[in-house]
Kinemage of the C-alpha trace (Angstrom):
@kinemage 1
@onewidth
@group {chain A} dominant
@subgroup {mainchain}
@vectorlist {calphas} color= white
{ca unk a 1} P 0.000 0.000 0.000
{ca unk a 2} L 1.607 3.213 -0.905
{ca unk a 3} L 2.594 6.542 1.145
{ca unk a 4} L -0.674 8.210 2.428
{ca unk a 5} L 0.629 11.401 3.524
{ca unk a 6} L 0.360 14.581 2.434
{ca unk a 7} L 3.721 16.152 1.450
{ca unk a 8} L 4.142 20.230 0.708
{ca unk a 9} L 7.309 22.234 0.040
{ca unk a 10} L 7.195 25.731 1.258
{ca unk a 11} L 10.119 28.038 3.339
{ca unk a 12} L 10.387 28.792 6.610
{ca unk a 13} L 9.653 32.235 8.083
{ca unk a 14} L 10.081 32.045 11.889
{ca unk a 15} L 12.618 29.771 13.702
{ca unk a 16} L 12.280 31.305 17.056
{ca unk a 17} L 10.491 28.454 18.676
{ca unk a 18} L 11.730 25.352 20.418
{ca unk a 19} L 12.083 22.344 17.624
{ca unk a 20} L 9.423 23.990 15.676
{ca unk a 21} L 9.807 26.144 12.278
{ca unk a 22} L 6.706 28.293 10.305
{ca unk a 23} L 6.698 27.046 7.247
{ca unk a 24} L 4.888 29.394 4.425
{ca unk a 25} L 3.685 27.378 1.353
{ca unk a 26} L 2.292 28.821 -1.284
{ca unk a 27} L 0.151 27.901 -4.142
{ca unk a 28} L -1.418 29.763 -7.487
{ca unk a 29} L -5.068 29.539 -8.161
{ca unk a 30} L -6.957 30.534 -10.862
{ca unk a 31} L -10.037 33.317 -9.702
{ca unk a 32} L -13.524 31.955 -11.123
{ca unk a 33} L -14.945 34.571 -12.434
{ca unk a 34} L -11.951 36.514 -13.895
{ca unk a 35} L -9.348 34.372 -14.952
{ca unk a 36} L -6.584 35.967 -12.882
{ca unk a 37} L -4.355 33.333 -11.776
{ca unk a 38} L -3.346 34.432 -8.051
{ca unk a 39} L -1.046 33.466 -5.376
{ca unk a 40} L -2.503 32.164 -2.079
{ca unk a 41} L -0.462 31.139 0.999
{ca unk a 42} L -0.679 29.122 4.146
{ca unk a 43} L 1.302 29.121 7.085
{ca unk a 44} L 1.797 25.778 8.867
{ca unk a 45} L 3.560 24.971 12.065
{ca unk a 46} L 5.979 21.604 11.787
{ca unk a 47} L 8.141 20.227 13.936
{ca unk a 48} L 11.861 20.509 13.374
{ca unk a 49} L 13.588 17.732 16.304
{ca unk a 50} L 17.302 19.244 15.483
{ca unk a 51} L 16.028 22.852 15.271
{ca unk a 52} L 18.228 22.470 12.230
{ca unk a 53} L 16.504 25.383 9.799
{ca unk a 54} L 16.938 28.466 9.290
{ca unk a 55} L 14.770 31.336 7.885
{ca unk a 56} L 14.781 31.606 4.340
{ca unk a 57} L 15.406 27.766 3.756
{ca unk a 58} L 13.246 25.690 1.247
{ca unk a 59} L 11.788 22.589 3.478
{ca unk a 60} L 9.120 19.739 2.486
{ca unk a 61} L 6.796 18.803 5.383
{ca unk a 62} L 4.706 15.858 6.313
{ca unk a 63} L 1.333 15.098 7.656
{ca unk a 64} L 1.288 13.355 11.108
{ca unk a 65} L -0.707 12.863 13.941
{ca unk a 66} L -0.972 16.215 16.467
{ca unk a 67} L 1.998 17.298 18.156
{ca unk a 68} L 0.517 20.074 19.881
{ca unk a 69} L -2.273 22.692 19.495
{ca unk a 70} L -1.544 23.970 16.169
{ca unk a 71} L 1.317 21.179 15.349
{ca unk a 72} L 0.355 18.655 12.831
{ca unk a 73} L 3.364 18.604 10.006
{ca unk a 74} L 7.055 16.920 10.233
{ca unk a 75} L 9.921 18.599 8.642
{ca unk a 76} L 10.991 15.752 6.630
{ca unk a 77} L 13.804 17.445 4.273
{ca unk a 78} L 15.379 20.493 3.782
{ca unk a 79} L 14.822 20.930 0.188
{ca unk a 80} L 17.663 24.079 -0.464
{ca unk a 81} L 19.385 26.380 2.565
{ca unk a 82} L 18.762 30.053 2.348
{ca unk a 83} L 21.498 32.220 1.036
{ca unk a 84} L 23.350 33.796 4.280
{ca unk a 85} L 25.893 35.679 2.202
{ca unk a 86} L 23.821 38.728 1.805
{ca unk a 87} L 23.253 39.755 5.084
């Protein structure tokens, strides 16, 4: 039986939490009476157990079972780290 989870790539926007990240993903949709393709975005809380990322890195998340109030998402990846240089 295959992989039931839901999986979403988005980047992280607040680190300043205990082994948890914010994780903005964001998605186009098209409007239904006017065409205009527009960009819609979540925020999602996910746990991070080595409070390894950063702000500004590219991360997929997984569904899992509650971890808190607000925490239901894994950080299973960091897809790409965020550019430091320009600070």
């Amino acid at each position: 039986m295959r992989e039931r989870r839901k999986r979403l790539v988005g980047s992280v926007v607040s680190d300043k939490m205990d082994k948890t990240v914010v994780v903005k993903v964001e998605r186009l949709q098209r409007h239904r009476l006017y065409g205009k393709v527009m960009k819609k975005s979540k925020k999602f809380k996910a746990h991070d157990a080595y409070n390894s990322c950063q702000v500004g890195d590219m991360v997929r998340i997984v569904e899992s079972r509650p971890l808190s109030k607000e925490k239901r998402w894994v950080v299973e990846e960091i897809v790409k780290r965020a550019d430091k240089s320009i600070e």
